[in-house]
C-alpha positions as CSV (number, residue, x, y, z in Angstrom):
1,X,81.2,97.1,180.4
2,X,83.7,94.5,179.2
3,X,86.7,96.5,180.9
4,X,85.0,96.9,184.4
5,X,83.8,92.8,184.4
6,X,87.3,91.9,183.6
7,X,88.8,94.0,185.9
8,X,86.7,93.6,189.1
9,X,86.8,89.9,188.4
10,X,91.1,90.2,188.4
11,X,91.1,92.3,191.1
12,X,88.9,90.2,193.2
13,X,90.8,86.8,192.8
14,X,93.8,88.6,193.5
15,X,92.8,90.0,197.2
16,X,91.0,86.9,197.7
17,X,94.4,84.6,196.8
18,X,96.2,87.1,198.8
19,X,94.2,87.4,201.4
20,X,93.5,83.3,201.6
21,X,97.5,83.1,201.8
22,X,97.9,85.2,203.9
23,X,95.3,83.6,206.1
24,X,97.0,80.0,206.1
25,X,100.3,81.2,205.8
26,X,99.9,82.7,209.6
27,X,97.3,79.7,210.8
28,X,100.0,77.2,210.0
29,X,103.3,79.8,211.2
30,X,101.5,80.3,215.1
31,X,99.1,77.4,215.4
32,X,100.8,74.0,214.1
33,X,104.3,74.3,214.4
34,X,107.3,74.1,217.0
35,X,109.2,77.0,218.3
36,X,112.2,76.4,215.7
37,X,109.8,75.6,212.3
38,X,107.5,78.6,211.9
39,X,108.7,80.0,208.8
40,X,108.4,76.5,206.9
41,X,105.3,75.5,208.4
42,X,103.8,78.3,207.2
43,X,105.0,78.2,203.6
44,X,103.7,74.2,203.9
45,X,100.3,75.6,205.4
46,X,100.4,77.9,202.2
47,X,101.4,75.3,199.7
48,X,99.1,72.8,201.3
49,X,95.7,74.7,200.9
50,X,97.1,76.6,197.5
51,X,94.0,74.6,195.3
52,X,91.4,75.4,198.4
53,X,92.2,79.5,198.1
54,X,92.4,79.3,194.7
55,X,89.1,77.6,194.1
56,X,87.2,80.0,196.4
57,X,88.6,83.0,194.7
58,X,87.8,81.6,191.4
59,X,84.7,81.6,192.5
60,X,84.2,84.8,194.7
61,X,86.0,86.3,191.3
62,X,83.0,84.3,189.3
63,X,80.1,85.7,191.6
64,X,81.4,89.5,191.7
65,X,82.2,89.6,187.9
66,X,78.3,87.8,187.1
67,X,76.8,90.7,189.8
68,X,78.8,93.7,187.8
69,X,77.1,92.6,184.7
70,X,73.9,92.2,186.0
71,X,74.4,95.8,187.3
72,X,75.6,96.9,184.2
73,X,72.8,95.1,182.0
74,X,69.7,96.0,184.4
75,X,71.0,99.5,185.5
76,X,69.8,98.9,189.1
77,X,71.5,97.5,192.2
78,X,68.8,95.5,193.9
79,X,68.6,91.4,195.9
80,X,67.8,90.6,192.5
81,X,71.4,90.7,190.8
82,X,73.0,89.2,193.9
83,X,70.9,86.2,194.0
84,X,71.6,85.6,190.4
85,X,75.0,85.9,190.4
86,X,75.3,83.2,193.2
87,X,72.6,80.9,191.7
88,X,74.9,81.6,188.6
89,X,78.5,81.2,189.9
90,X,77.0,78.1,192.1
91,X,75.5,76.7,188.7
92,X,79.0,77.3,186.8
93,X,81.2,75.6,189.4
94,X,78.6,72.2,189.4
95,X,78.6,72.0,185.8
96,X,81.1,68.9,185.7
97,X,79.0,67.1,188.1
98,X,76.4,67.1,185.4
99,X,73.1,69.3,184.9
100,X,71.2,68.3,187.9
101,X,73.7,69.0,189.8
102,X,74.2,72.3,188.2
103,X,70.6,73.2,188.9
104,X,70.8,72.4,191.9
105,X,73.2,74.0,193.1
106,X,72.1,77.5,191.3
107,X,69.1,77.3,193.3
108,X,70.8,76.6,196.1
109,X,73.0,79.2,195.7
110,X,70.1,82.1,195.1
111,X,68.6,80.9,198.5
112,X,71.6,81.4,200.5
113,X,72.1,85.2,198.9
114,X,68.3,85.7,199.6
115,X,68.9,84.0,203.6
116,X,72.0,86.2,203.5
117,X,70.4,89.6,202.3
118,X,67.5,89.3,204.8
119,X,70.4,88.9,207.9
120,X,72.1,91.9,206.9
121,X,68.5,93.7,206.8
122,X,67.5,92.1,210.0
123,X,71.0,93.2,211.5
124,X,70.9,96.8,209.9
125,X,67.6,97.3,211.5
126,X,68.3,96.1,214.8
127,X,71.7,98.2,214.4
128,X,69.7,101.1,213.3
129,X,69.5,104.1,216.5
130,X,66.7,104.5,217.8
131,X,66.4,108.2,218.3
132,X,67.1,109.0,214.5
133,X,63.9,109.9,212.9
134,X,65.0,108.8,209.1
């Protein structure tokens, strides 16, 4: 269990950091430069929003590691660990801003993965073919 929470929390901020650098790295090469300055806008872009991708994969990392334990602990993949592991990752990253805060934001968190879950339901259904007779 140890293995898999460590290791689906490393990979994760590692396609996330690559991904969010990757992201910036074109945003600043195409969009905000001159003809002549691509390649050094876009390490700038990079360089400049370095402590904004690496905060969101910390926490992405955070909120998929918390859900592979839940998995692990409860043996069943259900709304239930998701919403927990965002209340929880929320809850985590507000802990310097004191314990209201942390509350608060846990809840807060567990709403938005329970609005989130019931718009991927709503869009499966309406996705869903109407001639199959499942």
């Amino acid at each position: 269990m140890t293995q898999d929470f460590f290791q689906v929390g490393s990979e994760t901020f590692i396609a996330v950091t690559a991904g969010g650098s990757v992201f910036y790295f074109v945003k600043g090469a195409l969009r905000s430069s001159s003809k002549g300055c691509r390649l050094a806008s876009g390490v700038e872009e990079v360089i400049t929003n370095g402590p904004v991708v690496c905060r969101w994969a910390a926490w992405f990392a955070l909120l998929i590691s918390i859900e592979t334990v839940m998995v692990d602990v409860r043996r069943v993949h259900d709304p239930w660990n998701n919403a927990a592991a965002w209340g929880g990752a929320n809850a985590l990253f507000a802990v310097d801003r004191g314990t209201r805060a942390a509350i608060r934001e846990g809840l807060k968190g567990a709403a938005y993965s329970v609005v989130a879950g019931l718009a991927v339901g709503f869009v499966t259904v309406l996705l869903k073919s109407p001639d199959s007779s499942d």
